[in-house]
BALOBA-1460 file (C-alpha; in Angstrom, 3 decimals):
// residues 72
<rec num="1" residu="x" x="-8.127" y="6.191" z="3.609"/>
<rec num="2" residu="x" x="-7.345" y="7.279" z="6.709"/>
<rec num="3" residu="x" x="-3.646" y="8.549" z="8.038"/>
<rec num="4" residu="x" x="-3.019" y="5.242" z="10.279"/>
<rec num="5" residu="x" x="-3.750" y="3.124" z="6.931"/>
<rec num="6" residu="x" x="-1.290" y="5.884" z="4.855"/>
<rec num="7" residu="x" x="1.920" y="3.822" z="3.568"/>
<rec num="8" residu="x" x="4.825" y="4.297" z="5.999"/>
<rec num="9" residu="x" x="7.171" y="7.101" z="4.749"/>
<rec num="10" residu="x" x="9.615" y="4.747" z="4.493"/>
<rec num="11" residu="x" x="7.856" y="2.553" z="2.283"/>
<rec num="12" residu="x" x="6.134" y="5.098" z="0.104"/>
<rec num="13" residu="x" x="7.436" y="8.656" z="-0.011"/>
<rec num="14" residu="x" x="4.770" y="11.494" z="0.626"/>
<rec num="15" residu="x" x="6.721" y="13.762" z="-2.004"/>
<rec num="16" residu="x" x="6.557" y="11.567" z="-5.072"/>
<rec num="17" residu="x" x="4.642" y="13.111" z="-7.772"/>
<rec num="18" residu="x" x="2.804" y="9.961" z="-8.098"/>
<rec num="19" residu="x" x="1.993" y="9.567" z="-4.340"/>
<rec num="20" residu="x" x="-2.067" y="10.763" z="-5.280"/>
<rec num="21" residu="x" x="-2.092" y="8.087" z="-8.170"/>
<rec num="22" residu="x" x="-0.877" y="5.152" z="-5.894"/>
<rec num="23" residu="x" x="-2.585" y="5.412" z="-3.323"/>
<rec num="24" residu="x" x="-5.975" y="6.054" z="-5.194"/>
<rec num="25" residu="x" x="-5.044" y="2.862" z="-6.815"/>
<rec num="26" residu="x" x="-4.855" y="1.288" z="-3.781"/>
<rec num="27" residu="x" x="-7.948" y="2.650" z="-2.319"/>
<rec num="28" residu="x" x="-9.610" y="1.712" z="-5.713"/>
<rec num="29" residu="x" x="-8.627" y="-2.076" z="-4.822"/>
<rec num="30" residu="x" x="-9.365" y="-2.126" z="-1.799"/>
<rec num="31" residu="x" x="-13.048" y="-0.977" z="-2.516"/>
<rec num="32" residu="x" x="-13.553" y="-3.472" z="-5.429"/>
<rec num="33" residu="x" x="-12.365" y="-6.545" z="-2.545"/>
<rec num="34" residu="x" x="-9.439" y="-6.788" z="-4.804"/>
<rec num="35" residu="x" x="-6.050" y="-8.089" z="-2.947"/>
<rec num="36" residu="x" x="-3.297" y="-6.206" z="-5.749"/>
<rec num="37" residu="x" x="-3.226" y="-3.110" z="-8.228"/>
<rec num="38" residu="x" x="-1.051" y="-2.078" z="-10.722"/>
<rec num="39" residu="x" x="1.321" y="0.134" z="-9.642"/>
<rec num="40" residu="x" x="0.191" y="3.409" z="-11.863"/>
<rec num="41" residu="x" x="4.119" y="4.381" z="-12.372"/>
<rec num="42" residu="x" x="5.693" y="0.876" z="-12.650"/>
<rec num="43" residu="x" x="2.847" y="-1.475" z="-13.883"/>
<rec num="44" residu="x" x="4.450" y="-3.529" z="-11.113"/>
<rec num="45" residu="x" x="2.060" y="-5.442" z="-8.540"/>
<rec num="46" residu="x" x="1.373" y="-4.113" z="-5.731"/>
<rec num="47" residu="x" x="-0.833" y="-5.981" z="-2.364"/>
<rec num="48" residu="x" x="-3.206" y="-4.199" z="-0.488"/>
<rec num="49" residu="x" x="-3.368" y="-3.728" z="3.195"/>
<rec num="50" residu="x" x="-6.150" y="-5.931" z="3.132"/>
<rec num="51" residu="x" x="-4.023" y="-8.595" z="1.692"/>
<rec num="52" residu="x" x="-1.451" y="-8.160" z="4.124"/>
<rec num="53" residu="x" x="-3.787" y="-8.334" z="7.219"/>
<rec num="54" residu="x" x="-5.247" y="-11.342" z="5.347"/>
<rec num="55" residu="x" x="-2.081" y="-13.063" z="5.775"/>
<rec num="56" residu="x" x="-1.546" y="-12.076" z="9.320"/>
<rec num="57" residu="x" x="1.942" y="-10.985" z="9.814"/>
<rec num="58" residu="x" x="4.857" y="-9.284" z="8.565"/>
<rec num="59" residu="x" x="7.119" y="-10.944" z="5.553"/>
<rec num="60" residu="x" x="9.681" y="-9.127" z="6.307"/>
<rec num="61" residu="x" x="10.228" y="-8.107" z="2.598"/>
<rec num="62" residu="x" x="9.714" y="-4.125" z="2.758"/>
<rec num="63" residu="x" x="6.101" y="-4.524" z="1.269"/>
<rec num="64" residu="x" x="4.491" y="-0.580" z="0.848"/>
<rec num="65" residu="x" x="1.220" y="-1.434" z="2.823"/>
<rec num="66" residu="x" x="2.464" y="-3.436" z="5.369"/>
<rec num="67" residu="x" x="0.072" y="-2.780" z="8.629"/>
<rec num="68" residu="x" x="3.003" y="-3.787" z="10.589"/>
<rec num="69" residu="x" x="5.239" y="-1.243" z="9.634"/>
<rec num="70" residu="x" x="6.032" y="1.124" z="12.405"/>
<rec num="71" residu="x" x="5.019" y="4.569" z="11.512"/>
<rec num="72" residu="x" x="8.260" y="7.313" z="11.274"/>
């Protein structure tokens, strides 16, 4: 995953101690074409990047892989 694709700080802390897991989870999805994962903390779901290009704009509802996020 490259940096630009990298959750916006303010959507997804850096320093969490589960920062590897997520977004290996989300990488994981991603490469199986899969638009969620389980959060690995929370068993919450979470959409991909992918799912939020898919859609083709912002929500507005603080979603961690929002595209449209500007990066901090």
């Amino acid at each position: 995953m490259s940096d630009s694709e990298r959750p916006d700080p303010s959507r997804l802390d850096p320093r969490r101690s589960d920062y590897d897991l997520i977004i290996a989870a989300h990488g994981a999805a991603q490469d199986a074409g899969q638009r969620t994962y389980l959060d690995p903390s929370t068993g919450l779901i979470v959409q991909t990047r992918a799912a939020h290009v898919e859609r083709g704009s912002c929500c507005e509802s603080g979603c961690r892989h929002c595209p449209w996020v500007q990066k901090t």
